[in-house]
Structure formats: C-alpha cells, structure tokens
Backbone as XML, in Angstrom:
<?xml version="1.0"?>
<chain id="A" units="angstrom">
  <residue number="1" name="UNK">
    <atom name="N" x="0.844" y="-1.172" z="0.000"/>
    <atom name="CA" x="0.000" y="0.000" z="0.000"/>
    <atom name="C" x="0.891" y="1.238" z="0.000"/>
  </residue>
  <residue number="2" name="UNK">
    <atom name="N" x="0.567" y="2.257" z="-0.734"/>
    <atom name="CA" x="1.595" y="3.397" z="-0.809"/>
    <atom name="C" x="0.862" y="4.289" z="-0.351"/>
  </residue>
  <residue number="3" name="UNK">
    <atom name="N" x="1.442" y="5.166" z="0.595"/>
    <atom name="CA" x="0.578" y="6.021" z="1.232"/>
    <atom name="C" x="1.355" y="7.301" z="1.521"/>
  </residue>
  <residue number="4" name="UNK">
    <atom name="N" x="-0.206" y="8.466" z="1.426"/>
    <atom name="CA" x="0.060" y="9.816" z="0.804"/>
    <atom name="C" x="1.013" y="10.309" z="-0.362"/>
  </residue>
  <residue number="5" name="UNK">
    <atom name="N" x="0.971" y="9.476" z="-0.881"/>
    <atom name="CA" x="1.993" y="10.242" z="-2.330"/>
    <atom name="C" x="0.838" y="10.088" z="-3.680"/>
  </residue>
  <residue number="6" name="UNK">
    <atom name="N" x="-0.281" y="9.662" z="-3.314"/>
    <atom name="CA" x="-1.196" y="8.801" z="-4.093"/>
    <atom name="C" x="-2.390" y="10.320" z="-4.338"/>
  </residue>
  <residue number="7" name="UNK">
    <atom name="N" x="-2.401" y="10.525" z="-5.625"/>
    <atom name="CA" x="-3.634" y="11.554" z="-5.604"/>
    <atom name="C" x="-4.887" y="11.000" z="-5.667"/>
  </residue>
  <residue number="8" name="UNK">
    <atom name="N" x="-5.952" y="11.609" z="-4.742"/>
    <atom name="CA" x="-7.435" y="11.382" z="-4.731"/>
    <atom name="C" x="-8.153" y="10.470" z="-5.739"/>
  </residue>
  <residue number="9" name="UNK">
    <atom name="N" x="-8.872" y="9.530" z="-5.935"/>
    <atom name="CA" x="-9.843" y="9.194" z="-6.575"/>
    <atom name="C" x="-10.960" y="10.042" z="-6.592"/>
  </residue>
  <residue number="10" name="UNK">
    <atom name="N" x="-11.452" y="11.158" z="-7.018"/>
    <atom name="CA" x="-12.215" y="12.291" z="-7.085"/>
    <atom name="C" x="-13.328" y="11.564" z="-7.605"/>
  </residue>
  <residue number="11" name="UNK">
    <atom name="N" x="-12.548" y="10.624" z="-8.986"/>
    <atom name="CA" x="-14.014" y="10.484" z="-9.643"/>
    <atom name="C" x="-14.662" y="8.687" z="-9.233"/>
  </residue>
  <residue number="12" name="UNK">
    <atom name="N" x="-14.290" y="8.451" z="-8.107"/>
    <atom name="CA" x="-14.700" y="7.026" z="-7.754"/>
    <atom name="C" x="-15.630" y="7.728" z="-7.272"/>
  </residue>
  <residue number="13" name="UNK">
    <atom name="N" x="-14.818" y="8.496" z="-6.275"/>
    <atom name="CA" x="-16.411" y="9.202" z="-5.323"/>
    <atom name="C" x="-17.481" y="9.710" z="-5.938"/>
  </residue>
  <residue number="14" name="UNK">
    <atom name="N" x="-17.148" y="10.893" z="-7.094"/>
    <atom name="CA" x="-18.441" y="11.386" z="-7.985"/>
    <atom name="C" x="-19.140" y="10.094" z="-8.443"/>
  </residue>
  <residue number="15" name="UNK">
    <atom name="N" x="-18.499" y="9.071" z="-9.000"/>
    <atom name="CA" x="-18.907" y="7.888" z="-9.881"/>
    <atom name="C" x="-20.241" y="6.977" z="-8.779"/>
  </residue>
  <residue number="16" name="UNK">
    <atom name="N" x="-19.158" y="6.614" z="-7.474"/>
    <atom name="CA" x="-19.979" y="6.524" z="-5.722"/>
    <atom name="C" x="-21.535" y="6.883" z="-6.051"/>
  </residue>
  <residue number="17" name="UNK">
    <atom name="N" x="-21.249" y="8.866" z="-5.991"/>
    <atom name="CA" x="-22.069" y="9.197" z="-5.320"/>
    <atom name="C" x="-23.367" y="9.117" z="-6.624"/>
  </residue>
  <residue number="18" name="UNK">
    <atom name="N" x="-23.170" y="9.056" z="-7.691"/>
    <atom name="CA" x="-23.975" y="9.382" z="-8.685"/>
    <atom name="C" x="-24.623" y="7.884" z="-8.777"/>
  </residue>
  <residue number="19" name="UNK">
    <atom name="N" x="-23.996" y="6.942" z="-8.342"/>
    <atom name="CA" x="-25.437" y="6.012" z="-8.678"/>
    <atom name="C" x="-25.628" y="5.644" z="-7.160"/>
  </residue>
  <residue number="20" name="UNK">
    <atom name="N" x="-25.897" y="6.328" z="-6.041"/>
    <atom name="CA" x="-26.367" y="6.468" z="-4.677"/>
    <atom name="C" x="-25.885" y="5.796" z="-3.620"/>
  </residue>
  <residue number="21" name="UNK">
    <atom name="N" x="-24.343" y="4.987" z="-3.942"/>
    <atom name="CA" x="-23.560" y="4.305" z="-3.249"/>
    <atom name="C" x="-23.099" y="4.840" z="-2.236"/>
  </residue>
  <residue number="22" name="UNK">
    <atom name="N" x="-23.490" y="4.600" z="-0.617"/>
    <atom name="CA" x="-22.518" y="5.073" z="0.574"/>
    <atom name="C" x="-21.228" y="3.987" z="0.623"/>
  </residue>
  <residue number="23" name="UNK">
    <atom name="N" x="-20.021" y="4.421" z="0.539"/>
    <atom name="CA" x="-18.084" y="3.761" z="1.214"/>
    <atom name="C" x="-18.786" y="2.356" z="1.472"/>
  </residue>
  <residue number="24" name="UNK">
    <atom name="N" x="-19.855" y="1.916" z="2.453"/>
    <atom name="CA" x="-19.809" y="1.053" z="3.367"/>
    <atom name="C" x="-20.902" y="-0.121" z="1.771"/>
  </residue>
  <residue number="25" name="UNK">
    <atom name="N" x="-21.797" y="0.315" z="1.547"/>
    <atom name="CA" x="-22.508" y="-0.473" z="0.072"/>
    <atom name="C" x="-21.356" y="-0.848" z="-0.962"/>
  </residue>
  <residue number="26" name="UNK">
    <atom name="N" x="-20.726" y="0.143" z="-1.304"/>
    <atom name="CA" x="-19.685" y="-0.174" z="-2.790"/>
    <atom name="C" x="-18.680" y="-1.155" z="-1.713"/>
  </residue>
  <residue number="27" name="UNK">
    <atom name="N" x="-18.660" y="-1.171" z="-0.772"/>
    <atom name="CA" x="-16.917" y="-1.620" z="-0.589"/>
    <atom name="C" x="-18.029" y="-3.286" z="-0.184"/>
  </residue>
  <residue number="28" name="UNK">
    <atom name="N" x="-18.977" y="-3.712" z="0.186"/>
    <atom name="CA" x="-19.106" y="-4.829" z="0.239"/>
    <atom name="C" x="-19.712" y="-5.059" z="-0.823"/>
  </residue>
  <residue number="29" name="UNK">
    <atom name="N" x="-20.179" y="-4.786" z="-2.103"/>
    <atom name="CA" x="-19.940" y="-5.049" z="-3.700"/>
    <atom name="C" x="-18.828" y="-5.407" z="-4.309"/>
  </residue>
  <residue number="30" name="UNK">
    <atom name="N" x="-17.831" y="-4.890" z="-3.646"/>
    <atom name="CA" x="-16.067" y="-5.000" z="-3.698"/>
    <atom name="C" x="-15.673" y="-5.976" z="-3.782"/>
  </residue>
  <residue number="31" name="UNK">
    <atom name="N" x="-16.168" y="-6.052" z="-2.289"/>
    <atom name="CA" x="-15.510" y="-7.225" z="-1.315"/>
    <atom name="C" x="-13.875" y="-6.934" z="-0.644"/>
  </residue>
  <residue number="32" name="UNK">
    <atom name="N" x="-14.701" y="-5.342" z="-0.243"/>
    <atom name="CA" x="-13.273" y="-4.728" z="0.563"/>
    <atom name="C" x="-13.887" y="-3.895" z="1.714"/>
  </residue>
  <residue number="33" name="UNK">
    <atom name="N" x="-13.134" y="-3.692" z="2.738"/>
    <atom name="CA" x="-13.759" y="-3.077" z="4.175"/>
    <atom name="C" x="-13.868" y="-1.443" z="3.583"/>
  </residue>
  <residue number="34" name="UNK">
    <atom name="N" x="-15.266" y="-0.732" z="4.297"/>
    <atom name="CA" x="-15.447" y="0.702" z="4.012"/>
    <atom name="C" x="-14.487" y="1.356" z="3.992"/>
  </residue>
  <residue number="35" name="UNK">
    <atom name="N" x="-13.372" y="1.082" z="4.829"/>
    <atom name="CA" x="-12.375" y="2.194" z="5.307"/>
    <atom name="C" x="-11.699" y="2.255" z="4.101"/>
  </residue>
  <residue number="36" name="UNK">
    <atom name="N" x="-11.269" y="1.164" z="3.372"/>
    <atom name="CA" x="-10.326" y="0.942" z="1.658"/>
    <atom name="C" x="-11.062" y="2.223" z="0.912"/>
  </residue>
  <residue number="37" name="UNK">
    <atom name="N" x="-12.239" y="2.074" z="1.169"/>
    <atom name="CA" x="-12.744" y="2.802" z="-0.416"/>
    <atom name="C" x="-12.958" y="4.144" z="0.382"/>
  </residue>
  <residue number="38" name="UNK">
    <atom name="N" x="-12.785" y="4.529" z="1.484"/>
    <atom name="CA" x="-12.018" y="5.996" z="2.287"/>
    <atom name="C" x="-11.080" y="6.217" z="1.586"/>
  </residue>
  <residue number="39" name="UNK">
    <atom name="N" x="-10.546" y="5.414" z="1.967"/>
    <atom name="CA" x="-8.608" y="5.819" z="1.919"/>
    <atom name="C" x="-8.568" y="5.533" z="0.149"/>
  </residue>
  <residue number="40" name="UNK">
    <atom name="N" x="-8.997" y="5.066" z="-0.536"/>
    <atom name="CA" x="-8.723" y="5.182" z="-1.925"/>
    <atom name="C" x="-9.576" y="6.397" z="-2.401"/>
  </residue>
  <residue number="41" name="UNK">
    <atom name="N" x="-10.839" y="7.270" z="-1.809"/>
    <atom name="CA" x="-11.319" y="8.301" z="-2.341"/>
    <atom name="C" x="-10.191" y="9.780" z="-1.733"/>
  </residue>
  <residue number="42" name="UNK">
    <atom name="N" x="-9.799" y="9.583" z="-0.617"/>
    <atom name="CA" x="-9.112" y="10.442" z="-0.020"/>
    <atom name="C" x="-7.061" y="10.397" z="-0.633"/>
  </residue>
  <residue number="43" name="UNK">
    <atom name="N" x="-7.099" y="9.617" z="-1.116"/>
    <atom name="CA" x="-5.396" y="9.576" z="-1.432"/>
    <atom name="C" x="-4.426" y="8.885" z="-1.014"/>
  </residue>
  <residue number="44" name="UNK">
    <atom name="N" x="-4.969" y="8.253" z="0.156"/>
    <atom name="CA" x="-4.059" y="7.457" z="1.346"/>
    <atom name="C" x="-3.532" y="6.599" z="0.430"/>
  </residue>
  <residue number="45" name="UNK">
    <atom name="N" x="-4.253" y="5.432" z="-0.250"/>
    <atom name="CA" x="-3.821" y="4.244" z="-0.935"/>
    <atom name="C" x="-4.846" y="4.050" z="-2.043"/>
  </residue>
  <residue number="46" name="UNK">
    <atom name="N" x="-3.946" y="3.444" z="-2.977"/>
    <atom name="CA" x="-4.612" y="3.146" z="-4.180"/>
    <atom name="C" x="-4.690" y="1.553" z="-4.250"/>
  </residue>
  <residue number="47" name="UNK">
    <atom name="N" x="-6.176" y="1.715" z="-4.914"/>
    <atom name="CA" x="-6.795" y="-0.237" z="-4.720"/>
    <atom name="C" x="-5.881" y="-0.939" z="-5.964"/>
  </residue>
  <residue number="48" name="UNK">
    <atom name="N" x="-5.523" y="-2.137" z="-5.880"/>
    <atom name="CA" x="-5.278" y="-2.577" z="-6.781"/>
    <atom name="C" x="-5.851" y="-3.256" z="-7.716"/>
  </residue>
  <residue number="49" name="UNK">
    <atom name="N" x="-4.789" y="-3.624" z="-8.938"/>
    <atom name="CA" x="-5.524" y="-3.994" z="-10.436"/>
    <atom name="C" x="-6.841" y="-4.481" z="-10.056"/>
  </residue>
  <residue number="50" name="UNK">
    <atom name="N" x="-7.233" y="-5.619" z="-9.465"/>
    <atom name="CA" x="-8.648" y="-6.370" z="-9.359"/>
    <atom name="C" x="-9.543" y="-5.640" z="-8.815"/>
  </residue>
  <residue number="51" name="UNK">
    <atom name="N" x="-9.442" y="-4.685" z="-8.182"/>
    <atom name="CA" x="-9.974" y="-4.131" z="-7.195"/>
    <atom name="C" x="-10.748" y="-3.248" z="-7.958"/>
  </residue>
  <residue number="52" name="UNK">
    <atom name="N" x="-9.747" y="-2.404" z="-8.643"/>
    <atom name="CA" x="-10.332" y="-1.350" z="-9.892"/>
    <atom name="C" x="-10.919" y="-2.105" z="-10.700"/>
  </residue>
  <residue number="53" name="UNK">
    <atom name="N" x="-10.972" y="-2.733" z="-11.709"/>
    <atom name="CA" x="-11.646" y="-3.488" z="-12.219"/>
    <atom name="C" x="-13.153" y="-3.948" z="-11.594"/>
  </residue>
  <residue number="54" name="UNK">
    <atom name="N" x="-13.042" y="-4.203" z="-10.264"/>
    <atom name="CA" x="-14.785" y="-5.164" z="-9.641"/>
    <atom name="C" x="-15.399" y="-3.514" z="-9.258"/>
  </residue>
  <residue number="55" name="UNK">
    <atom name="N" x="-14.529" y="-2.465" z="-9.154"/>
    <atom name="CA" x="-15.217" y="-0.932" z="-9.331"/>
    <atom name="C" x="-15.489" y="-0.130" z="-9.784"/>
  </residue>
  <residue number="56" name="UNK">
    <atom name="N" x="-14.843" y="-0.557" z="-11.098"/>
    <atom name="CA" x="-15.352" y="-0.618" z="-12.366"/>
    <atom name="C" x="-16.960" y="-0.886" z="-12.680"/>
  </residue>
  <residue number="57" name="UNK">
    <atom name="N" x="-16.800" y="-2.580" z="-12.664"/>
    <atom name="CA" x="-18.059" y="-3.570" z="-12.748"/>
    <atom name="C" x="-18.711" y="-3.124" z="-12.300"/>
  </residue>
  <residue number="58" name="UNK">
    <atom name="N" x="-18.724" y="-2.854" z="-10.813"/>
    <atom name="CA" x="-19.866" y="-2.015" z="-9.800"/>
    <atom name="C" x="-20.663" y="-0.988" z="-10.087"/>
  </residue>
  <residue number="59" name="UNK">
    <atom name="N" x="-19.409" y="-0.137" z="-10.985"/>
    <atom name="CA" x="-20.056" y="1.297" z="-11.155"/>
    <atom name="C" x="-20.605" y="1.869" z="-12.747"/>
  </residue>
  <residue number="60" name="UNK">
    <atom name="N" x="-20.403" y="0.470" z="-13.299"/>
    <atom name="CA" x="-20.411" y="0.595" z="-14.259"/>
    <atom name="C" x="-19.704" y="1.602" z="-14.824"/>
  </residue>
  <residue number="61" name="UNK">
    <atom name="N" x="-18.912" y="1.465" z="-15.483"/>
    <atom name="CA" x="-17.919" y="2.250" z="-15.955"/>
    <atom name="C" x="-16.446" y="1.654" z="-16.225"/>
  </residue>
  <residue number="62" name="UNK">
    <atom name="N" x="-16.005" y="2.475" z="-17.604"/>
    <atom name="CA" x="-14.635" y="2.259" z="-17.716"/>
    <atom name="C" x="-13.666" y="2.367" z="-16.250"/>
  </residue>
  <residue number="63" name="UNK">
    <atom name="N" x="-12.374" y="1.429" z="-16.206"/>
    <atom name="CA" x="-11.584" y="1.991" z="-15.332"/>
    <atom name="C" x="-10.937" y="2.524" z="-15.708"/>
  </residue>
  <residue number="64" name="UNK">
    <atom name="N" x="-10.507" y="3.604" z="-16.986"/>
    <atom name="CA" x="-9.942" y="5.021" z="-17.462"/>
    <atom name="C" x="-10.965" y="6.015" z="-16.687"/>
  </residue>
  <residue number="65" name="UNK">
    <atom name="N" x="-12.345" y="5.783" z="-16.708"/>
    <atom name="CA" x="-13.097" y="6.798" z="-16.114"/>
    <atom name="C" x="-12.957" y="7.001" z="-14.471"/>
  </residue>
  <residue number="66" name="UNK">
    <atom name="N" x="-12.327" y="6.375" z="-13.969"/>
    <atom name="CA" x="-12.214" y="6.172" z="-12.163"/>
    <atom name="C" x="-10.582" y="6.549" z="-12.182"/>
  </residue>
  <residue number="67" name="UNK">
    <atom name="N" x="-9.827" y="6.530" z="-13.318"/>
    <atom name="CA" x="-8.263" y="6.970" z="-12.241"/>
    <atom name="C" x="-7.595" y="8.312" z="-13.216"/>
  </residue>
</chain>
C-alpha cells in the first residue's frame, strides 16, 4: 500500500455518489472493508488492479473513467 503520495480518486467518489452508493454499500460489492474505499477516495492508498476493475463492474464504468 503506498501512502500519501497517491492523488485522490475524485471520480470514484463522484462515480460513488452518482449512482447512490454510501463507502460502506460499494466496498461490500467490492468485497473490501469501508475504510479501503475511504482511503482510496481520499489519497491514502490506491486499490489494486482487481480491485479497480470489480469498481469498475460495480459502477459501471470504464476503469480510465475512475483513475
């Protein structure tokens, strides 16, 4: 996990909030704890390859459109 050198996922969260997903719904769609998809909207750490991809799936959407 690389942490704070990592810029925001801005648009996971817009992506989140636009089809009515609260951290704690998307991250067990995931199949990752709420706090991950914190710390990946905030900068702390970035999810990896699979991860982006099933949040992708989730959110329907490209994963060019989320990073």
């Amino acid at each position: 996990m690389v942490r704070s050198s990592c810029k925001p996922m801005d648009k996971l969260k817009a992506k989140r909030k636009e089809k009515g997903f609260t951290q704690s719904q998307l991250a067990e769609m995931v199949g990752v704890v709420q706090n991950s998809i914190s710390q990946y909207e905030a900068g702390v750490c970035f999810p990896k390859r699979d991860t982006i991809v099933k949040l992708a799936e989730v959110l329907e959407c490209d994963v060019g459109e989320l990073i």
